[in-house]
C-alpha positions in Angstrom: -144.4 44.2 38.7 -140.9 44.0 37.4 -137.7 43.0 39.6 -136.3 46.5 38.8 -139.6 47.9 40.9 -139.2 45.4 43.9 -136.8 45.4 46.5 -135.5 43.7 49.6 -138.1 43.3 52.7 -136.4 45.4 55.4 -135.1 43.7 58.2 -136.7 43.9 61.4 -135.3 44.9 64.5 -137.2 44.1 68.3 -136.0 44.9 71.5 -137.7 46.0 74.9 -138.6 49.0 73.4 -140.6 47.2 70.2 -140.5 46.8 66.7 -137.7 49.8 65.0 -138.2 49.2 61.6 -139.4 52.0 59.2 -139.9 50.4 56.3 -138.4 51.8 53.3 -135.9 53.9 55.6 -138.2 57.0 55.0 -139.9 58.3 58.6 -143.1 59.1 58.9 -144.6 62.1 60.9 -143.7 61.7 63.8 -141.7 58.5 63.6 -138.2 60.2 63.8 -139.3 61.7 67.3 -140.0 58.6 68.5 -137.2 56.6 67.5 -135.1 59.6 69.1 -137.6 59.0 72.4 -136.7 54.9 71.9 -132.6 55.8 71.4 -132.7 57.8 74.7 -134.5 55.0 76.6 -132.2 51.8 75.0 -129.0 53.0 73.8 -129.4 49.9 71.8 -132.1 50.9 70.0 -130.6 51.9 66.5 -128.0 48.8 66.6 -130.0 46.2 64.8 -126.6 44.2 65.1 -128.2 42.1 67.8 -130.8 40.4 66.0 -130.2 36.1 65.7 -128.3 36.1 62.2 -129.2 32.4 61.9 -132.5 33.1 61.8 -132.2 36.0 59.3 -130.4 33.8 57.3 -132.2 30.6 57.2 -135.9 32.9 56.1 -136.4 33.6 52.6 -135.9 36.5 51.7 -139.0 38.2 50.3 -139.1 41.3 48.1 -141.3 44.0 48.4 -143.0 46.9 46.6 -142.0 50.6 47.7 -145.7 51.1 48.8 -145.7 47.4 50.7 -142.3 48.1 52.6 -143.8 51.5 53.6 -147.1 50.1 54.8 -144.9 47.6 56.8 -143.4 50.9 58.0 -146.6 52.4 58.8 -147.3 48.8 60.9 -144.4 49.0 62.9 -145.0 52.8 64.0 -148.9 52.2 64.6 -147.7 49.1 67.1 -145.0 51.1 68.4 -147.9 53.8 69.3 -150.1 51.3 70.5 -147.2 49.8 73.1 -146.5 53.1 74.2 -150.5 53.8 74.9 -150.5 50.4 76.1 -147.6 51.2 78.9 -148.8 54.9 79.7 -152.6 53.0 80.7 -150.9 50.9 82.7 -149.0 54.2 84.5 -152.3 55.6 85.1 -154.1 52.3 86.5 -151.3 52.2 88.5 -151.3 55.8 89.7 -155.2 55.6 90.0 -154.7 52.6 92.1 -152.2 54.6 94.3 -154.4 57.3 94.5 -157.4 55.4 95.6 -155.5 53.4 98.2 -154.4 56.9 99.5 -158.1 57.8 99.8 -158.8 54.4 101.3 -155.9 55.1 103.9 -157.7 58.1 104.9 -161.0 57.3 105.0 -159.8 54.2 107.2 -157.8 56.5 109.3 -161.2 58.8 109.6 -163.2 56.0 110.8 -160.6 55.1 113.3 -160.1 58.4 114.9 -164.1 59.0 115.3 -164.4 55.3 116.7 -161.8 56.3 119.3 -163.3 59.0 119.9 -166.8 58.0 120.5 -165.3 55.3 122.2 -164.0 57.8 125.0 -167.3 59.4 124.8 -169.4 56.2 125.3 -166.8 55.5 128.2 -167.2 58.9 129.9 -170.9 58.7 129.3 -171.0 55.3 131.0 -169.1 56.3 134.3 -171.2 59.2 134.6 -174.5 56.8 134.2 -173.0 54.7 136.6 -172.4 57.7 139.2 -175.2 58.8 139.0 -177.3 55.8 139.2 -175.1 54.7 142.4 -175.8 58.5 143.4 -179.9 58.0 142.8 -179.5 54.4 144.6 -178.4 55.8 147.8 -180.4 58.7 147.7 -183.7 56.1 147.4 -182.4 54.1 150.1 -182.3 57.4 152.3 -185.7 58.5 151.2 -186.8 54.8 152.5 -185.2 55.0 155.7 -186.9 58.6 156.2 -190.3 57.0 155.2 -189.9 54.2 157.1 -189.1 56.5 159.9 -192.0 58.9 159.3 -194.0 56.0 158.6 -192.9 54.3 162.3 -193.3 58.0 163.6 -196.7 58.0 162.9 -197.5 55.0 163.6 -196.4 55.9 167.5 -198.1 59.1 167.0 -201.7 57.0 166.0 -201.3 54.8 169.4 -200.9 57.5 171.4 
């Protein structure tokens, strides 16, 4: 191709947000909406100004087909896409995560509440046990006692 058809490789600009070049400084569908979502997040977005100028500087510059700049247009915008997928998965992990540990929290407080209460239960059901046992053991001892008596009774009754 001829110099006439070439020009400059667009410069390059990355911050937080990501990579804010378009290439040939045309957008592409839906480009301009998201370097209007970047501009509202980072009011440095559209100032390129604060890129190293040393570094700019000392790197050949290459030149590049219409077609070639856009493509590297195209690149920046798919990677820009694929951050902001990249950093909405990790809002949903996250809220997943918060979510789950909200269901763990419950199920944990669940478990507690019916070990408390069949804790109480098993401690009422255990005094009870134990009354009633102590109430059976004295009740044997007096059924002994009348035995032993009826037993002595007619033992008096047979030597007579």
């Amino acid at each position: 191709m001829t110099k006439a058809r070439q020009q400059e490789m667009p410069r390059i600009c990355e911050n937080e947000v990501g990579l804010l070049s378009s290439g040939d400084n045309v957008a592409t569908e839906g480009e301009e909406k998201e370097e209007d979502i970047a501009s509202t997040h980072n009011p440095t977005t559209r100032d390129c100004e604060s890129v190293d100028h040393s570094q700019s500087l000392s790197n050949d510059i290459e030149q590049l087909t219409p077609y070639v700049a856009k493509c590297f247009g195209h690149l920046e915008t798919l990677r820009k896409r694929k951050r902001d997928q990249e950093e909405q998965v990790e809002a949903l992990v996250e809220e997943t995560f918060g979510h789950i540990e909200a269901i763990m929290q419950e199920i944990m407080r669940g478990l507690q509440e019916r070990h408390a209460a069949s804790h109480a239960q098993f401690v009422s059901t255990d005094y009870e046990l134990t009354r009633s046992l102590r109430a059976h053991n004295r009740t044997e001892k007096k059924l002994k006692m009348v035995a032993a008596i009826l037993l002595h009774e007619e033992g008096d009754l047979e030597l007579e």
